[in-house]
N, C-alpha and C positions, 0 to 999 in steps of 0.2 A: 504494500500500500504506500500510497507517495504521500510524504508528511508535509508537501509545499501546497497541500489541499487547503482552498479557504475558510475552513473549520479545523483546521491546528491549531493548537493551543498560541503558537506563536504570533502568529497570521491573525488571531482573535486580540489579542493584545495590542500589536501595533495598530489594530483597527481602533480599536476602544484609545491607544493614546490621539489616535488622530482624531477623532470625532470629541475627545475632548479639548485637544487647541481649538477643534474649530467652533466649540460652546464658547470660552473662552476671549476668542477672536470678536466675536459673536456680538456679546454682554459687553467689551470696549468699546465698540460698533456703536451699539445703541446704547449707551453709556456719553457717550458725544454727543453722539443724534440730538440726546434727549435734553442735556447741555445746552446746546445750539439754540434746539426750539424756544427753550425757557428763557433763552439773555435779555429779548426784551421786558420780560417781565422785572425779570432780577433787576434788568436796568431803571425801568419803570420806580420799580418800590426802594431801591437804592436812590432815586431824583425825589419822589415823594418822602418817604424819609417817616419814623415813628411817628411825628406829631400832627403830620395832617393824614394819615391813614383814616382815623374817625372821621375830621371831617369830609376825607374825599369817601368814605365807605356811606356817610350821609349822603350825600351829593346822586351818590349811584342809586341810590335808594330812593329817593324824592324823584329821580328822572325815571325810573323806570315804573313810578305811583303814577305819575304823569303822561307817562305813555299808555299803561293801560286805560288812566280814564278817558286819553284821547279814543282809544277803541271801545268803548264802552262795556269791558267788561270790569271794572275797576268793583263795584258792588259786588256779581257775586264769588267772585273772586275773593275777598274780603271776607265772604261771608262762609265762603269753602272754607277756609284759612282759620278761621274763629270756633269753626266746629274741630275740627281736624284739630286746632290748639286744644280746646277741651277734653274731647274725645284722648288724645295723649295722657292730658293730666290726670282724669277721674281714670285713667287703663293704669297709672304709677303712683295713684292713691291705694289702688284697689294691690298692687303689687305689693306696696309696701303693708297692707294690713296683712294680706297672707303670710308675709314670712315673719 
């Protein structure tokens, strides 16, 4: 039997270190990638800076209250939101009595 068969023990290993550089290779790849994509954010929140966070985090928040009530769903929208807040908290009242 010829042991340079692609199921030798040897031939199985070199396989296995190869497909592990190329995991490896892989994860640095998209490791960058992922890098890349995020700069301008980084850059973003590295120009805004801790102290106006809150008020640019306001700011997105009031435009995007604005924008819905431009389309007219700003009510029940609000009103999904108020139930679904509830519904939450009387579901982590009721958690917290059971245990």
């Amino acid at each position: 039997m010829n042991k340079t068969s692609k199921h030798a023990p040897a031939s199985l290993a070199a396989r296995r270190e190869g497909l592990v550089t190329l995991c490896a290779l892989q994860r640095v790849s998209a490791t960058a990638e992922i890098r890349d994509i995020m700069a301008p954010v980084h850059n973003l929140r590295a120009k805004v800076g801790g102290n106006f966070a809150i008020p640019v985090s306001a700011i997105g928040l009031i435009g995007g209250l604005i924008f819905a009530a431009r389309s007219g769903r700003l009510l029940p929208m609000l009103t999904t939101g108020l139930s679904l807040w509830r519904l939450g908290r009387n579901s982590l009242d009721a958690w917290r009595q059971r245990g």
